[in-house]
C-alpha positions in Angstrom: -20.7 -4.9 -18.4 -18.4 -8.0 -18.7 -19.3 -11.7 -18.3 -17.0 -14.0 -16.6 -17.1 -17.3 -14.7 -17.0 -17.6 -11.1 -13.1 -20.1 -12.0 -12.1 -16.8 -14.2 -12.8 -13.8 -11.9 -11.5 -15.8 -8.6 -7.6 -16.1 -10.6 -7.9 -12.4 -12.0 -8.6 -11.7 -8.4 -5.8 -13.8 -6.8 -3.6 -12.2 -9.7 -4.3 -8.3 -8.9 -3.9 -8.5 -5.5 -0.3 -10.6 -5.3 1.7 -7.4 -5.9 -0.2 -5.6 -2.6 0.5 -8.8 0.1 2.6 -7.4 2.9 5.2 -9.0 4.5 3.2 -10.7 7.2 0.1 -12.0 4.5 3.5 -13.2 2.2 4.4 -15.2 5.3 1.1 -16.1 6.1 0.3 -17.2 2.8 3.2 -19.5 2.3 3.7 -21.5 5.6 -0.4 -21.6 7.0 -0.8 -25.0 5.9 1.9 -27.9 5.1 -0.5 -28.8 2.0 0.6 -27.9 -1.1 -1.2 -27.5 -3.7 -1.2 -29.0 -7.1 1.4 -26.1 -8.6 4.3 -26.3 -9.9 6.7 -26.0 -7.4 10.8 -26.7 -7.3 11.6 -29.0 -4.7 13.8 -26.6 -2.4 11.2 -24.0 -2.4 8.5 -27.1 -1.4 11.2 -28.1 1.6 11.0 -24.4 2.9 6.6 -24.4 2.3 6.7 -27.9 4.3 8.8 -26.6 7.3 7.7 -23.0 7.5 10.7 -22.0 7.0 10.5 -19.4 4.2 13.8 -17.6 2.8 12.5 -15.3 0.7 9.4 -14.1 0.7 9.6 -12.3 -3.0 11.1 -15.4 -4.8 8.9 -15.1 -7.8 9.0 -19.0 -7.6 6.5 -18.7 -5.1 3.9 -16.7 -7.8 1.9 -20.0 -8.9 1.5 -21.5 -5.2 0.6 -17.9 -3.7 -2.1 -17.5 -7.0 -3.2 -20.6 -5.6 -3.6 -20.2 -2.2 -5.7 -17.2 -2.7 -7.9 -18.9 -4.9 -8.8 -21.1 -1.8 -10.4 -18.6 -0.4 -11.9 -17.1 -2.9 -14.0 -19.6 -3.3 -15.2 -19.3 -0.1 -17.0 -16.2 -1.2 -20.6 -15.4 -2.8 -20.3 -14.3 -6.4 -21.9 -11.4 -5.5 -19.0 -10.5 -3.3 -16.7 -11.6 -6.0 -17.7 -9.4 -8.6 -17.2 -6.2 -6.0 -14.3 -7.6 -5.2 -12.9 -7.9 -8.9 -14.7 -4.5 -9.6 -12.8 -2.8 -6.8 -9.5 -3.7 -8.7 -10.1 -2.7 -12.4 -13.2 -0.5 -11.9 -15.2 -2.8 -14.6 -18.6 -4.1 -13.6 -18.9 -7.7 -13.4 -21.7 -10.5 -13.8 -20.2 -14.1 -12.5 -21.3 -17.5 -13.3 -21.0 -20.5 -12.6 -22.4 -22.1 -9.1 -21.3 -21.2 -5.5 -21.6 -23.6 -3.1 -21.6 -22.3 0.9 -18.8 -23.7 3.7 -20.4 -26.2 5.4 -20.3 -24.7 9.4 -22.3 -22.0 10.1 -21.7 -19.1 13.1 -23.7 -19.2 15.4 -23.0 -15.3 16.1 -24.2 -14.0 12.5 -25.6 -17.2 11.0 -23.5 -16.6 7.9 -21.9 -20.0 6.4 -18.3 -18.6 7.4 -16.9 -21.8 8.6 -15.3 -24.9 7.4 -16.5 -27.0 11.0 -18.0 -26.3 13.6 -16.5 -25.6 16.9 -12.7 -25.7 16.2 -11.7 -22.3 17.0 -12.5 -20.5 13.4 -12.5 -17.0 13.2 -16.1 -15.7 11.4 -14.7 -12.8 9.4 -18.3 -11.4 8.7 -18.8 -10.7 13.0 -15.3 -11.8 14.1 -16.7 -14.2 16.6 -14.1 -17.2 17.6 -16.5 -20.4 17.5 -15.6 -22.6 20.6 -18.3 -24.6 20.3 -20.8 -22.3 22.3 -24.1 -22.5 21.0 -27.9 -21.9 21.9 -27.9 -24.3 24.7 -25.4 -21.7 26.3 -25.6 -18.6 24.5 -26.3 -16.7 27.7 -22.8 -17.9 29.5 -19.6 -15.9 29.7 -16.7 -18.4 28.9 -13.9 -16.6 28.5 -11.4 -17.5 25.9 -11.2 -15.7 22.6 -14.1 -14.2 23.4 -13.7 -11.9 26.5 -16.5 -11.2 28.1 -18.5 -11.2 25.7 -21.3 -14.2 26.0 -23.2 -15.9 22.7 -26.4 -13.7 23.4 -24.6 -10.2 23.6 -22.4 -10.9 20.6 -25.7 -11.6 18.5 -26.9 -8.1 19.7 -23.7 -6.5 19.3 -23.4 -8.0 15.9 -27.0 -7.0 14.9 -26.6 -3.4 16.6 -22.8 -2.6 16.0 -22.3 -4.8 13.2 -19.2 -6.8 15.0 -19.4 -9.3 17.7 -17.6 -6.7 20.1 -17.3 -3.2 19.3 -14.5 -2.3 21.5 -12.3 -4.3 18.9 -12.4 -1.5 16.3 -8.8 -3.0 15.3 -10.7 -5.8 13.6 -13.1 -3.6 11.1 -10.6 -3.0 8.6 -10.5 -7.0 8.0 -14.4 -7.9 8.4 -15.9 -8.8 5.0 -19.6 -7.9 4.4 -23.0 -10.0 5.5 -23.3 -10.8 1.6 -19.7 -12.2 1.0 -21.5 -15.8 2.7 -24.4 -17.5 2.4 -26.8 -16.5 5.3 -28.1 -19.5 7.0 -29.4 -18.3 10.4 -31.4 -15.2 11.0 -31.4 -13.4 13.8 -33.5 -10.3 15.7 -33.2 -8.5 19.0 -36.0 -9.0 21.0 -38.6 -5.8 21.7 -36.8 -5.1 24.9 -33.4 -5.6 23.4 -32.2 -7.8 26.1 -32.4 -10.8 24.1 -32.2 -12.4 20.6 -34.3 -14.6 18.9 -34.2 -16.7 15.5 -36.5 -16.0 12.6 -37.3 -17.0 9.3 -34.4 -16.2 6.4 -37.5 -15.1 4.1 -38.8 -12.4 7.3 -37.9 -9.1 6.8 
């Protein structure tokens, strides 16, 4: 079993999994944010970054700012998930150190610490719930939006019975991550009619 810090496995990571970005992750990856990185970058390649305006994807110019931008969010993940993560790509069992520390917004569909703050429209990749700022003071409404029909209250069931915030949106499976990859800082439990949901303890069972 190998040792590695949490610093070393997130770049080995970010490395082994540049040569399997698509087109549209490429894309993605380069123009999602105007913020560049501290990488060494040539100033024409920087221009196209800043304007999203990309000529080529496969420049190998781009290696050191893509490497970086997965690193962001890697970091964003539990070193549990990590070392699957890192174990998936070379088949070697991992042990991480080195501290994690949680996003700071929490979903209010899953509880995990998915979000960067509250109530702007992030996507929860643990339950794929979009947080518009719906919380328990509403949780029984229907708004609409991102959502569909689906109010605060059902997604919590669907999520704790389905393990997705809808499951009619099977297209989004494929690019949930599991419970563990967060930290958990809500719990939540169907009530004994299953009509409802209620919060409980992170140490219950």
């Amino acid at each position: 079993m190998t040792t590695l810090t949490r610093d070393d496995a997130i770049s080995r990571i970010a490395e082994l999994r540049l040569p399997k970005l698509d087109y549209e992750e490429l894309y993605f990856a380069l123009t999602e944010n105007a913020n560049i990185p501290d990488v060494d970058l040539p100033d024409d390649l920087r221009q196209q970054v800043e304007r999203a305006k990309v000529k080529d994807l496969h420049d190998p110019r781009f290696i050191p700012l893509l490497i970086a931008r997965q690193s962001e969010r890697l970091r964003e993940y539990t070193n549990r998930y990590l070392s699957e993560c890192l174990e998936a790509e070379t088949g070697e069992s991992v042990v991480l150190t080195g501290a994690y520390t949680p996003l700071p917004a929490i979903c209010p569909c899953c509880g995990a610490a998915s979000l960067e703050e509250q109530g702007v429209w992030e996507i929860c990749t643990v339950c794929w719930w979009e947080d518009d700022g719906q919380g328990d003071h509403n949780a029984d409404d229907v708004l609409g939006g991102p959502n569909g029909g689906q109010s605060l209250t059902r997604a919590r069931i669907n999520y704790l019975t389905h393990g997705i915030f809808d499951p009619k949106r099977d297209d989004l499976r494929a690019y949930q991550v599991p419970r563990y990859a967060y930290a958990e800082r809500r719990r939540f439990r169907m009530t004994a009619d299953g009509k409802g949901v209620i919060e409980v303890p992170l140490d219950s069972a």
